[in-house]
Backbone and ligand atoms as CSV (ligand in chain L), in Angstrom:
chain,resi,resn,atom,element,x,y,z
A,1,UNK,N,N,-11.910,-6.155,-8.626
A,1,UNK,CA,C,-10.515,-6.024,-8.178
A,1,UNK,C,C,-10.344,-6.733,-6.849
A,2,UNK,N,N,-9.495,-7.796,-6.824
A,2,UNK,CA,C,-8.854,-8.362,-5.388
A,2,UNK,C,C,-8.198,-7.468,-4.512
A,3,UNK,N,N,-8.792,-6.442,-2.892
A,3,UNK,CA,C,-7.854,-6.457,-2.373
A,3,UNK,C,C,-8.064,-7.036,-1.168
A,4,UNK,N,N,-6.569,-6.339,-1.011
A,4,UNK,CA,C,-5.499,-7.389,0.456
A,4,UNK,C,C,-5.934,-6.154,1.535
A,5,UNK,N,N,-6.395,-6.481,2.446
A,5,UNK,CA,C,-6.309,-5.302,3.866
A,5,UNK,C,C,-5.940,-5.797,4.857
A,6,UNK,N,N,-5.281,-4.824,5.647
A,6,UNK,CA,C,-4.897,-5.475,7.152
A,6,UNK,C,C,-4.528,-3.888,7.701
A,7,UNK,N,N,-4.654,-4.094,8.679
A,7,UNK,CA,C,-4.769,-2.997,9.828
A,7,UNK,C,C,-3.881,-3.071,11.155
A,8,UNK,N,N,-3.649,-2.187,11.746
A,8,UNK,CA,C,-3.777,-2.173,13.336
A,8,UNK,C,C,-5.099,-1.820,14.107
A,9,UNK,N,N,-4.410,-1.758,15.829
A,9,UNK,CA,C,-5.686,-1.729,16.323
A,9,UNK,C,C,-6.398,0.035,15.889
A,10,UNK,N,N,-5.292,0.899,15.845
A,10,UNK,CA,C,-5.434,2.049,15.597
A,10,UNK,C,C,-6.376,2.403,14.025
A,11,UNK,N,N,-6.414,1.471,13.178
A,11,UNK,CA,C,-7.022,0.911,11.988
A,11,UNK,C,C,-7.971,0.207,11.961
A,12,UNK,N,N,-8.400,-0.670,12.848
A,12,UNK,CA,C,-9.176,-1.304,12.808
A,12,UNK,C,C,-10.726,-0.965,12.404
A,13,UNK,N,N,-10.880,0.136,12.894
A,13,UNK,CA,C,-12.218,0.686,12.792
A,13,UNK,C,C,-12.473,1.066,10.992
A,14,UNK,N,N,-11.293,2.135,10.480
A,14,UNK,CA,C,-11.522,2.230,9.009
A,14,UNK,C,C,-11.825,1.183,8.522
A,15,UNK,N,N,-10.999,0.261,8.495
A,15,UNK,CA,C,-10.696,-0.929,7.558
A,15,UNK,C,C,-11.999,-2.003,7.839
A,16,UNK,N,N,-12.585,-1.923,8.941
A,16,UNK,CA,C,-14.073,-2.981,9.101
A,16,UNK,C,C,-15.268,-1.547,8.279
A,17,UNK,N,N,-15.089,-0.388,7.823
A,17,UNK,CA,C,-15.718,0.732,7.410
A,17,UNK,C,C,-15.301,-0.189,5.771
A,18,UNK,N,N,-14.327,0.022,5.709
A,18,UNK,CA,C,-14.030,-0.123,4.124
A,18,UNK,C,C,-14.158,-1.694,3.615
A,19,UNK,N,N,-13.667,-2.358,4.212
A,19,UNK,CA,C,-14.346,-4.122,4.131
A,19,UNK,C,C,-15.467,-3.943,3.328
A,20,UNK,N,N,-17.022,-3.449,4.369
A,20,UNK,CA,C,-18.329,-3.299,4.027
A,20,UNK,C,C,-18.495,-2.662,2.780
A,21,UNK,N,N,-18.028,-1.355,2.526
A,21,UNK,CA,C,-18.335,-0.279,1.409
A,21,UNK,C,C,-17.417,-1.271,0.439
A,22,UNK,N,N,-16.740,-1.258,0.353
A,22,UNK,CA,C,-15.846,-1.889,-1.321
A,22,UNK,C,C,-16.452,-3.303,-1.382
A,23,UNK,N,N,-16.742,-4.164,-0.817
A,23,UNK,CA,C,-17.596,-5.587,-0.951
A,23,UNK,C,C,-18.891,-4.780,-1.894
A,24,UNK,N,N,-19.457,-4.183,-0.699
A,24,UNK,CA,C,-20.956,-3.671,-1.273
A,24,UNK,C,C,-20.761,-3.151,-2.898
A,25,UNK,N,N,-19.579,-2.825,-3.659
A,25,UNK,CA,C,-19.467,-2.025,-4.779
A,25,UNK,C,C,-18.933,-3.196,-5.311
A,26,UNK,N,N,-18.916,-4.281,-5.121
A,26,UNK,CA,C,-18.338,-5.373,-5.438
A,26,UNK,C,C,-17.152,-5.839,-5.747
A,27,UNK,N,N,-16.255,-5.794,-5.147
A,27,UNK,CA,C,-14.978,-5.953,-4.823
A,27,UNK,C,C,-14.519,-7.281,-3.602
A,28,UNK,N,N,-13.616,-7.777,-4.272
A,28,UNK,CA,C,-13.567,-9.116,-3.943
A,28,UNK,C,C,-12.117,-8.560,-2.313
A,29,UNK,N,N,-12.256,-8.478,-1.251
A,29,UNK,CA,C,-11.798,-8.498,0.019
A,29,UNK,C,C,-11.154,-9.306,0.801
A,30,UNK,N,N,-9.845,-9.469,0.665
A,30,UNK,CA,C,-9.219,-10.121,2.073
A,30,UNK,C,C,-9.090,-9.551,3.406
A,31,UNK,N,N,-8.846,-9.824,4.057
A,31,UNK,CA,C,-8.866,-9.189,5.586
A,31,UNK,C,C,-8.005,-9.774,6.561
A,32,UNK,N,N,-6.456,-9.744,6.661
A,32,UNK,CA,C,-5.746,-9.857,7.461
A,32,UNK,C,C,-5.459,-9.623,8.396
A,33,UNK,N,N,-6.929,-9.169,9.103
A,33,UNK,CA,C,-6.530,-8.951,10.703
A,33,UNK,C,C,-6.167,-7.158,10.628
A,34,UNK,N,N,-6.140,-6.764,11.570
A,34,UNK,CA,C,-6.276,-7.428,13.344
A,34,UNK,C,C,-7.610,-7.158,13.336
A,35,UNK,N,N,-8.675,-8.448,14.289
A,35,UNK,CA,C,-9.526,-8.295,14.781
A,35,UNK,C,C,-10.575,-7.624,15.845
A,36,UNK,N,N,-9.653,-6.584,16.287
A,36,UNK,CA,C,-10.417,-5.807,17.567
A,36,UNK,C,C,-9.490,-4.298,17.064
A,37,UNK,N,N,-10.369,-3.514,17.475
A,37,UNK,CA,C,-9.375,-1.993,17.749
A,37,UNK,C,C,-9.047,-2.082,19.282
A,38,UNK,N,N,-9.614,-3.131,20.266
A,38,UNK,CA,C,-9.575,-2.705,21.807
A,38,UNK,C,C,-7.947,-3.040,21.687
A,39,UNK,N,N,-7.629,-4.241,21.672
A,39,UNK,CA,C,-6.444,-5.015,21.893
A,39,UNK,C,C,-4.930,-4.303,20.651
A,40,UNK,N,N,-4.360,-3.514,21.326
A,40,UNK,CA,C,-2.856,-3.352,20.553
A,40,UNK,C,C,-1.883,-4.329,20.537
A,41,UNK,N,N,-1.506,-4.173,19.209
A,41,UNK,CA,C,-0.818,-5.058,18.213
A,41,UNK,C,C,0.153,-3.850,17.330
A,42,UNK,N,N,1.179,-4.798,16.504
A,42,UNK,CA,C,1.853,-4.293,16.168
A,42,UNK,C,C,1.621,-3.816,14.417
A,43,UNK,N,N,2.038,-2.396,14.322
A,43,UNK,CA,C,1.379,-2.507,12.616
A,43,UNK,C,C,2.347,-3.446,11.610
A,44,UNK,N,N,3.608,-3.517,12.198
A,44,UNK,CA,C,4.363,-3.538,11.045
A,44,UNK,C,C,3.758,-5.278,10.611
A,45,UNK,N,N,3.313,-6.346,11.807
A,45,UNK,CA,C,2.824,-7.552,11.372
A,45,UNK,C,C,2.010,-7.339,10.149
A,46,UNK,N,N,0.865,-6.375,10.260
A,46,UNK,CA,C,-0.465,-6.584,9.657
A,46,UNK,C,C,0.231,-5.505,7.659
A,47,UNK,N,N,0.937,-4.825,8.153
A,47,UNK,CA,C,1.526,-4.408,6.849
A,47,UNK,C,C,2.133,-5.228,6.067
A,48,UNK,N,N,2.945,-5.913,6.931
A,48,UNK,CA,C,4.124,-6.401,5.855
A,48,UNK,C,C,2.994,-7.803,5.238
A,49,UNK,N,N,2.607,-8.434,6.370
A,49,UNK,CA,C,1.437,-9.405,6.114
A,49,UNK,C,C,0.677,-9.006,4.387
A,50,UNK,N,N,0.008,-7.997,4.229
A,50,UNK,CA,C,-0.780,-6.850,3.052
A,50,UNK,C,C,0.641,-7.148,2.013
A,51,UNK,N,N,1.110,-6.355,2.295
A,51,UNK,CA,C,2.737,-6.420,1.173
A,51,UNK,C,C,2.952,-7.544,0.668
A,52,UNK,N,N,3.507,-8.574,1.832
A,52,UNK,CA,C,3.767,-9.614,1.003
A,52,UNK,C,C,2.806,-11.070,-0.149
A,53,UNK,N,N,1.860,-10.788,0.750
A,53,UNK,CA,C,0.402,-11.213,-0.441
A,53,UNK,C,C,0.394,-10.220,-1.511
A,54,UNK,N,N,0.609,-8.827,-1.745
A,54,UNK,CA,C,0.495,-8.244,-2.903
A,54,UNK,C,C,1.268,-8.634,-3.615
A,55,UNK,N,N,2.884,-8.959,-3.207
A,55,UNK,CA,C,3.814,-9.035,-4.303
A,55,UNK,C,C,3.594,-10.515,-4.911
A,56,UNK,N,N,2.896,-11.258,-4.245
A,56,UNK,CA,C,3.050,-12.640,-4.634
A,56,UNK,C,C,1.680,-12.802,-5.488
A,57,UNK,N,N,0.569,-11.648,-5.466
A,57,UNK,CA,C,-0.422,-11.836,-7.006
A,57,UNK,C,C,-0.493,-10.810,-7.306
A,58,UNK,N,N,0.032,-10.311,-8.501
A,58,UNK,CA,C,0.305,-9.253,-9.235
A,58,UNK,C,C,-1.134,-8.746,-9.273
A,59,UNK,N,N,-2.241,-9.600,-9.360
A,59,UNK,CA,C,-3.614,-9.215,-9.687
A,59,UNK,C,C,-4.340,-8.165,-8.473
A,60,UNK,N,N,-3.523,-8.568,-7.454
A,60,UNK,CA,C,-4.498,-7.797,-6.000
A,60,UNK,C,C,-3.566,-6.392,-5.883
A,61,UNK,N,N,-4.335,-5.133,-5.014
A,61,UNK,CA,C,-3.757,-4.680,-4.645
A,61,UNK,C,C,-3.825,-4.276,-3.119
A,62,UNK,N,N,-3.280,-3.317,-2.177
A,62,UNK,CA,C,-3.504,-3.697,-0.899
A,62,UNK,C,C,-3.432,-2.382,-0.285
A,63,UNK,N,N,-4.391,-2.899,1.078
A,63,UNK,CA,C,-4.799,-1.742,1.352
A,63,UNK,C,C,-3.925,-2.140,3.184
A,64,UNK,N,N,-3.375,-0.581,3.203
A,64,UNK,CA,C,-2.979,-0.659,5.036
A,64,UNK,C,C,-3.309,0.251,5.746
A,65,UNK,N,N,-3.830,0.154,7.506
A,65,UNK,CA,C,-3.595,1.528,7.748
A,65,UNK,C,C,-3.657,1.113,9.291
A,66,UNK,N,N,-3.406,1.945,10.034
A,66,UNK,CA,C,-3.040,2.459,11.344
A,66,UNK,C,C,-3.651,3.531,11.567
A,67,UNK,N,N,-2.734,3.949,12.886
A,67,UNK,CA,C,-3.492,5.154,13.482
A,67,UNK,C,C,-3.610,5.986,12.259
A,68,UNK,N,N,-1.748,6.877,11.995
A,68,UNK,CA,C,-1.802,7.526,11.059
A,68,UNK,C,C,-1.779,7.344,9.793
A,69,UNK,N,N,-1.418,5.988,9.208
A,69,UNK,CA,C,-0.937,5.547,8.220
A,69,UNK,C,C,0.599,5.408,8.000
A,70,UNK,N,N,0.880,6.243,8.774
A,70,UNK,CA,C,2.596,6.359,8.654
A,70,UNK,C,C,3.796,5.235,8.772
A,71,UNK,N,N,2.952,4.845,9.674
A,71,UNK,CA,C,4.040,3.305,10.421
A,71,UNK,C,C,3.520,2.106,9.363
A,72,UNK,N,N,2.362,2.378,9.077
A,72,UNK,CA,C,2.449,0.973,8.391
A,72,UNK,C,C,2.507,0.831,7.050
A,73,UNK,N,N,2.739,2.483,6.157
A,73,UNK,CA,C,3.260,2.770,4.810
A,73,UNK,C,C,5.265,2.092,5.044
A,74,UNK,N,N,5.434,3.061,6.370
A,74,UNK,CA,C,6.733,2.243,5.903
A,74,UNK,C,C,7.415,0.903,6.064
A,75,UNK,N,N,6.806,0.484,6.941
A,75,UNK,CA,C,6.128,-1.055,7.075
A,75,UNK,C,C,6.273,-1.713,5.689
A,76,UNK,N,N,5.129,-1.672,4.998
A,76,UNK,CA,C,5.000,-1.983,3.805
A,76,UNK,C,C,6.023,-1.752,2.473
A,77,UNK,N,N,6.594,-0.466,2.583
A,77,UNK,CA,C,7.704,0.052,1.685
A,77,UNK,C,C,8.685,-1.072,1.905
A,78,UNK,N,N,9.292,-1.778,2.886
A,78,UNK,CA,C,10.502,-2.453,3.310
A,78,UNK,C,C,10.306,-3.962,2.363
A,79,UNK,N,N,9.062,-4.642,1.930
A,79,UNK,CA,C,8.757,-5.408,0.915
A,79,UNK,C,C,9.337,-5.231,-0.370
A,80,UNK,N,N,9.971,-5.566,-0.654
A,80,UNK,CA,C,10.162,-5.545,-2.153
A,80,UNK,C,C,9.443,-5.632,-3.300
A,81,UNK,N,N,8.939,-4.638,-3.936
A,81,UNK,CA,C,8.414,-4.674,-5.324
A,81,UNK,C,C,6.703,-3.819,-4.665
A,82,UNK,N,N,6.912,-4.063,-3.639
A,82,UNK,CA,C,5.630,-2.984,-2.982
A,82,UNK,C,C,5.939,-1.220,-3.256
A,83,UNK,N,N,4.742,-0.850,-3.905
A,83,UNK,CA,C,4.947,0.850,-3.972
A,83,UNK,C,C,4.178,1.372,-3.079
A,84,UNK,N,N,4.286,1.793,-1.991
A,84,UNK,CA,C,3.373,2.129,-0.939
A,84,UNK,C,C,3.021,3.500,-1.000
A,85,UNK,N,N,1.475,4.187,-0.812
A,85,UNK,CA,C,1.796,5.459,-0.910
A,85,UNK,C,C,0.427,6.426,0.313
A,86,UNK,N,N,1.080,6.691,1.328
A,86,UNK,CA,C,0.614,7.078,2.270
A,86,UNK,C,C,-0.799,8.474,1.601
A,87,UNK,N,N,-2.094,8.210,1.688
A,87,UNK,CA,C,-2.453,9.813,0.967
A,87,UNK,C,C,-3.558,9.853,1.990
A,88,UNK,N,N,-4.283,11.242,2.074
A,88,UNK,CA,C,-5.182,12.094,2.704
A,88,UNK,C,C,-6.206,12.456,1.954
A,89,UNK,N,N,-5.963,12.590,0.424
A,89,UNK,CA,C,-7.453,13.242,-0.323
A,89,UNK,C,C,-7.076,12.406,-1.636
A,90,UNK,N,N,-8.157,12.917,-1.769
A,90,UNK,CA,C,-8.178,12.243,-3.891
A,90,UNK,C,C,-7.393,12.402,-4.471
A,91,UNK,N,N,-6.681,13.655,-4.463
A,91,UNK,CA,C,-5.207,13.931,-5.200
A,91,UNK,C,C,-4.660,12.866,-5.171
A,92,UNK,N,N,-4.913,13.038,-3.717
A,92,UNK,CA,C,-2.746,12.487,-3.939
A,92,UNK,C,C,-3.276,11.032,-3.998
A,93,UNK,N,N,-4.588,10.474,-3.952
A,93,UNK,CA,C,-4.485,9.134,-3.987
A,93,UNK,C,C,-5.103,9.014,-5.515
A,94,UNK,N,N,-5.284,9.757,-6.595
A,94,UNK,CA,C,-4.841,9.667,-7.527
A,94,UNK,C,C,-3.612,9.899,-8.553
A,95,UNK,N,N,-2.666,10.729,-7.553
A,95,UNK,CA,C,-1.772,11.053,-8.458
A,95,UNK,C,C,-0.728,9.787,-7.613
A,96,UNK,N,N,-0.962,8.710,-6.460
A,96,UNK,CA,C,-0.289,7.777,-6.184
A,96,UNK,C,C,-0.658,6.553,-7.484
A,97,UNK,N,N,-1.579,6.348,-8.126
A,97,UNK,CA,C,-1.305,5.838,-9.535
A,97,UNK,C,C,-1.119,6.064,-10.702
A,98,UNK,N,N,-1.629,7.252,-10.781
A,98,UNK,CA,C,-1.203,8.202,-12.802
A,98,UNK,C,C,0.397,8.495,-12.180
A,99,UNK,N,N,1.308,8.545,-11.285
A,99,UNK,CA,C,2.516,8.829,-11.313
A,99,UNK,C,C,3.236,7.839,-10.806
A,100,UNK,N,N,2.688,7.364,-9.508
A,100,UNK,CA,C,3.648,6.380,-8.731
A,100,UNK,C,C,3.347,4.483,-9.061
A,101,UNK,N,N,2.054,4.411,-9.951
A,101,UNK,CA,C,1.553,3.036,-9.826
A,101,UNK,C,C,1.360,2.264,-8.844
A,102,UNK,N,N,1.414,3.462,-7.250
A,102,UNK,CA,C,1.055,2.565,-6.352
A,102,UNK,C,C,0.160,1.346,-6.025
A,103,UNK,N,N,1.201,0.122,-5.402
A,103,UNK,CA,C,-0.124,-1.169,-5.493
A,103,UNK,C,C,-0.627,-1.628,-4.375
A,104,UNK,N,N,-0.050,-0.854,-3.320
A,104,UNK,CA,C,-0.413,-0.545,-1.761
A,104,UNK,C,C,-0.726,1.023,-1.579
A,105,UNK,N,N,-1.927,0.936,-0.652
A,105,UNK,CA,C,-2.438,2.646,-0.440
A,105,UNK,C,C,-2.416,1.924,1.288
A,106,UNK,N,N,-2.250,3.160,1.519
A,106,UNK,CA,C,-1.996,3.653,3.248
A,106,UNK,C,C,-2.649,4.695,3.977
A,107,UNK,N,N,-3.553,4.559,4.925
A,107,UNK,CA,C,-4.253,5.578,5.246
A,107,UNK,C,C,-4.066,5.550,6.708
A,108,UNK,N,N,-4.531,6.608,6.984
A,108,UNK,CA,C,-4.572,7.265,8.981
A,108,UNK,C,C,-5.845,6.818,8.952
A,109,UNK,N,N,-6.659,5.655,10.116
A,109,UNK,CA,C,-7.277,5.467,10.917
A,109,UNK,C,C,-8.232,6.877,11.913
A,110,UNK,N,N,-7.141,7.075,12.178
A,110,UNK,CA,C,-7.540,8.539,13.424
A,110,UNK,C,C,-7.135,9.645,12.453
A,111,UNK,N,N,-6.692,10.109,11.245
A,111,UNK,CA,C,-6.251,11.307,10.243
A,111,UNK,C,C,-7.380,11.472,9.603
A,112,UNK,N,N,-8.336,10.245,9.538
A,112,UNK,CA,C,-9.142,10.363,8.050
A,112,UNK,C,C,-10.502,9.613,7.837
A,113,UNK,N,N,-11.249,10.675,7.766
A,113,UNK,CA,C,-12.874,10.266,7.891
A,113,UNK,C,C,-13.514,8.838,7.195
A,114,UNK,N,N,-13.888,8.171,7.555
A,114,UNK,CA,C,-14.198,7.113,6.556
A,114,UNK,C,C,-14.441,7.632,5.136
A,115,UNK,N,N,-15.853,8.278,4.606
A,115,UNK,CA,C,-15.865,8.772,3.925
A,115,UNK,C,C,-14.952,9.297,2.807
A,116,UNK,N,N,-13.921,9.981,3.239
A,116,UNK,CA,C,-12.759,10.336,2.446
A,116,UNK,C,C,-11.676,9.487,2.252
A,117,UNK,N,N,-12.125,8.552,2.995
A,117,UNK,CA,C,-10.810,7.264,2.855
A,117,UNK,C,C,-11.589,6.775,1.900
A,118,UNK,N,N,-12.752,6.906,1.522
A,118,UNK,CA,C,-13.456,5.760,0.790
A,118,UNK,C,C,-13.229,6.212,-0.551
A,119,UNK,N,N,-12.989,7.733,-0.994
A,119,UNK,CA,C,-12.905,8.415,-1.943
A,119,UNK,C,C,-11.612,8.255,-2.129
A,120,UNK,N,N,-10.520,7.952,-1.223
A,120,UNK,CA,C,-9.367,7.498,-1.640
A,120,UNK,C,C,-9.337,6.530,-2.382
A,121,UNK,N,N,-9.528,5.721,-1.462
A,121,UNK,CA,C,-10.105,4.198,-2.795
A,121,UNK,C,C,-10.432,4.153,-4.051
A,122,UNK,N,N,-11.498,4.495,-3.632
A,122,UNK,CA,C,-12.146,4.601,-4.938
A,122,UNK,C,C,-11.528,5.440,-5.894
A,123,UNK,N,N,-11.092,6.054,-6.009
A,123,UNK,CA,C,-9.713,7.009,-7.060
A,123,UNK,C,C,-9.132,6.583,-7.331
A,124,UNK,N,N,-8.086,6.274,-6.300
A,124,UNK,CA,C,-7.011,5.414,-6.550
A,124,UNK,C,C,-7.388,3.927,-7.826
A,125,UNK,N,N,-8.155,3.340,-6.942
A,125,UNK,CA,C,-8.410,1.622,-7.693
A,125,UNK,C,C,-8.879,2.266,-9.514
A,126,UNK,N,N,-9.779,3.016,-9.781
A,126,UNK,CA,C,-10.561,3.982,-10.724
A,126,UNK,C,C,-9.277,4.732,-11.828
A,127,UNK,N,N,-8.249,4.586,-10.696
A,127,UNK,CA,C,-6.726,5.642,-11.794
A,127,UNK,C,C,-6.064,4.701,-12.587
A,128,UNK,N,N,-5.617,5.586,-13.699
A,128,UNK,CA,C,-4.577,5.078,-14.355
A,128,UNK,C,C,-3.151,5.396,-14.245
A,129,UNK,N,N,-2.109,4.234,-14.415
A,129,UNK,CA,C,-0.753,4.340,-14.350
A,129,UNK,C,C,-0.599,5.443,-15.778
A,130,UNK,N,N,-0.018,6.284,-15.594
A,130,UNK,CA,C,0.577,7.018,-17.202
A,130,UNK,C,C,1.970,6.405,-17.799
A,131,UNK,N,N,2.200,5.578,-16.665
A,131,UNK,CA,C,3.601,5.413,-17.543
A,131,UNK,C,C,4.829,6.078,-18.210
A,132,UNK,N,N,4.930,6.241,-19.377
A,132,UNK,CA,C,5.738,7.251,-20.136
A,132,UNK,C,C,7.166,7.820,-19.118
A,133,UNK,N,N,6.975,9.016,-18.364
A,133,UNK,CA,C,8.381,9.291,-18.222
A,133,UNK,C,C,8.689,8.974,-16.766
A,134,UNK,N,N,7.340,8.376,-16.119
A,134,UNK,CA,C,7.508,7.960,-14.675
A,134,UNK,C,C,8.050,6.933,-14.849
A,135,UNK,N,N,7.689,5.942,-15.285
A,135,UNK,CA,C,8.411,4.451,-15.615
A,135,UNK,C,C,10.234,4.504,-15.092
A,136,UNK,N,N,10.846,5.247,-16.070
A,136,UNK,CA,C,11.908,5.081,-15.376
A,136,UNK,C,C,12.475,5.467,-13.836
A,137,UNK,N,N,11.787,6.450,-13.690
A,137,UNK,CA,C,11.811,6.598,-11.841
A,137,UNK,C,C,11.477,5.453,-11.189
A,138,UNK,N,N,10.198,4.984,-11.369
A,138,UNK,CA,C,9.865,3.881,-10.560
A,138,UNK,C,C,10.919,2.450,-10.900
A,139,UNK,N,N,11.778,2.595,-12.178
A,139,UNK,CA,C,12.760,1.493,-12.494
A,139,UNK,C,C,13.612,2.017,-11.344
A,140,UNK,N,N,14.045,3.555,-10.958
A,140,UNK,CA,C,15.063,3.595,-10.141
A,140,UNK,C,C,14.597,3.413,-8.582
A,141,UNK,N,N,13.648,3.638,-8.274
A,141,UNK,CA,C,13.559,3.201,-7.370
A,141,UNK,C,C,13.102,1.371,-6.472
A,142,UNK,N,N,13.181,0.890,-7.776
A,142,UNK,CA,C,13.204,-0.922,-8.292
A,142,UNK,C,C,14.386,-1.064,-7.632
A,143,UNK,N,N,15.803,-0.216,-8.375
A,143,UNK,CA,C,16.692,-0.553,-7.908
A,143,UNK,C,C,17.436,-0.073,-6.940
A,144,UNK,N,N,16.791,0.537,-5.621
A,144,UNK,CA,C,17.207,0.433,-4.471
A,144,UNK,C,C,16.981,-0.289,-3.600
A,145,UNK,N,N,15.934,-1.535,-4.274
A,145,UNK,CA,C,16.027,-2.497,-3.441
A,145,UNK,C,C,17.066,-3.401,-3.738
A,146,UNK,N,N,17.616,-3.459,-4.144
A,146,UNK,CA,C,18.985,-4.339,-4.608
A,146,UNK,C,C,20.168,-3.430,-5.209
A,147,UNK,N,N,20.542,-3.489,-3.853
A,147,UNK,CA,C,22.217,-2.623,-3.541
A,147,UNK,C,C,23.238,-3.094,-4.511
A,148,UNK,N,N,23.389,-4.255,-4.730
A,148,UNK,CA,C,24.327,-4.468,-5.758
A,148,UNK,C,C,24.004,-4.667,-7.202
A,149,UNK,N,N,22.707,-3.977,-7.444
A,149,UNK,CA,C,22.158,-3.614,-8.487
A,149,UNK,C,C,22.388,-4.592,-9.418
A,150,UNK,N,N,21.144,-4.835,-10.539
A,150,UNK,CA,C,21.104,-5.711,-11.828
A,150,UNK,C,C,22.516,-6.014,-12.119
A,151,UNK,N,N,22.584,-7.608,-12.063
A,151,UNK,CA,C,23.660,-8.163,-12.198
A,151,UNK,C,C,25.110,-7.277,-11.740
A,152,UNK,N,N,25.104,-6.797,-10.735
A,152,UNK,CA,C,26.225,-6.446,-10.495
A,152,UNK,C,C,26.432,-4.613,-10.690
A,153,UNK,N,N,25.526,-4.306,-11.232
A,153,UNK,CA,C,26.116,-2.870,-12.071
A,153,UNK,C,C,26.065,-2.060,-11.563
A,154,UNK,N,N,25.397,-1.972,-10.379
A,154,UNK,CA,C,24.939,-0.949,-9.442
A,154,UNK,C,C,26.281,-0.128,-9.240
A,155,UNK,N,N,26.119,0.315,-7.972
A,155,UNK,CA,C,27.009,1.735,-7.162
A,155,UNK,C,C,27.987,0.631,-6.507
A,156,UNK,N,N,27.173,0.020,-5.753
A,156,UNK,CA,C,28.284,-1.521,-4.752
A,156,UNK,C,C,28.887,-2.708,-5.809
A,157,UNK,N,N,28.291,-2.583,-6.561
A,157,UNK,CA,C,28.194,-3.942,-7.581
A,157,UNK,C,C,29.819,-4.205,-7.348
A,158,UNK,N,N,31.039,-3.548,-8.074
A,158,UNK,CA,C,32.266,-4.286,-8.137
A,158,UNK,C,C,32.338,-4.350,-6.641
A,159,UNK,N,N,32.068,-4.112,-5.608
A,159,UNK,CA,C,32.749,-4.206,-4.142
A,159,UNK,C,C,31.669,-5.684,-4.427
A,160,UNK,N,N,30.554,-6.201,-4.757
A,160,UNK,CA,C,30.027,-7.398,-4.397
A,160,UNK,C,C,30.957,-8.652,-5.475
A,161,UNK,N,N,31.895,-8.122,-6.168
A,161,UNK,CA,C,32.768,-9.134,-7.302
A,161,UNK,C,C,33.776,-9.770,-6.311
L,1,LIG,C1,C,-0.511,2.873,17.476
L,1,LIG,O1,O,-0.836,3.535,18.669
L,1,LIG,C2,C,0.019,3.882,16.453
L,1,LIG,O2,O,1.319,4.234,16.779
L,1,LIG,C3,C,-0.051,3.308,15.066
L,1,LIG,O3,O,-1.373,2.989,14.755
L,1,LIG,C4,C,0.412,4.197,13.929
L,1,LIG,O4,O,-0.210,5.440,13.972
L,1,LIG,C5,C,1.864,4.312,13.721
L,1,LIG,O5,O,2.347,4.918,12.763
C-alpha cells in the first residue's frame, strides 16, 4: 500500500516512528515533511500537502498528524474528496473504514503512544469498507462539498441558475 505522510513539528516525532515501522512491514512511504520537531511550522501546509496527493492517486492513502491530530484532520477535511478521520484506538480506526472509508487517518503526536498509533494503522490499512447502507451517507457528505450540488440540484442550485 502507497502512503502519503506529513506532519507538524508537534508530529514529527510519530510520523519518523511510523515511516520506519510501516516501510519495515513493507509499505511503500512518502514523507512530506516537516523535517525537525525543533522548528514550528504550520500543520495546515503539511495536511493539505497529504490530502491533496491522496486525491490525485486514488491508489495511496494518507497519513497526518500534529500535536493532537485535530488541526490537521481538519486541515485535511477542507480537500475535496478527502475523508479524514481523526482516531485514538483500533476501534475507531477501524470503524473509520468498515463505515467511513476513510482515505486519510489523523493522529495526536503528543495524545498517542507510538505503539498504538501503529495499531491504528495497521487496522485501519487491514479494514474493510462495508459499503451497503454507508455508501449513501458518504454520497451525502460528497455533496457538501459542492453547494450548488450535482448539476444544479442541490439546496442553492436554482439561486446558482
Ligand atoms: C502546535 O503547537 C499544535 O497546535 C498542533 O500540532 C496541533 O495540535 C493543532 O491541532
Amino acid at each position: 500500500m502507497k502512503i502519503i505522510i506529513g506532519s507538524d513539528h508537534g508530529g514529527f516525532r510519530l510520523k519518523s516512528f511510523l515511516i520506519h515501522a510501516l516501510t519495515l512491514k513493507g509499505h511503500e512511504v512518502e514523507d512530506l515533511g516537516t523535517d525537525s520537531g525543533e522548528r514550528a511550522v504550520d500543520y495546515p501546509d503539511f495536511a493539505a500537502a497529504v490530502a491533496r496527493k491522496v486525491v490525485a492517486d486514488p491508489t495511496a492513502v494518507g497519513i497526518v498528524i500534529c500535536g493532537t491530530g485535530i488541526g490537521a484532520s481538519i486541515a485535511a477535511n477542507k480537500v475535496a474528496g478527502v475523508r479524514c478521520a481523526l482516531v485514538y484506538d483500533g476501534y475507531t480506526a477501524r470503524m473509520a473504514k468498515e463505515h467511513n472509508n476513510a482515505n486519510v487517518l489523523a493522529l495526536g503526536g503528543r495524545t498517542t503512544a507510538e505503539e498504538i498509533a501503529l495499531d491504528c494503522v495497521v487496522t485501519w490499512l487491514n479494514a474493510t469498507y462495508q459499503d451497503g447502507r454507508h455508501q449513501p451517507r458518504l454520497d451525502k457528505i460528497a455533496a457538501l462539498e459542492c453547494p450548488l450540488g450535482p448539476l444544479g440540484s442541490g439546496p442553492l442550485g436554482s439561486a446558482g441558475k
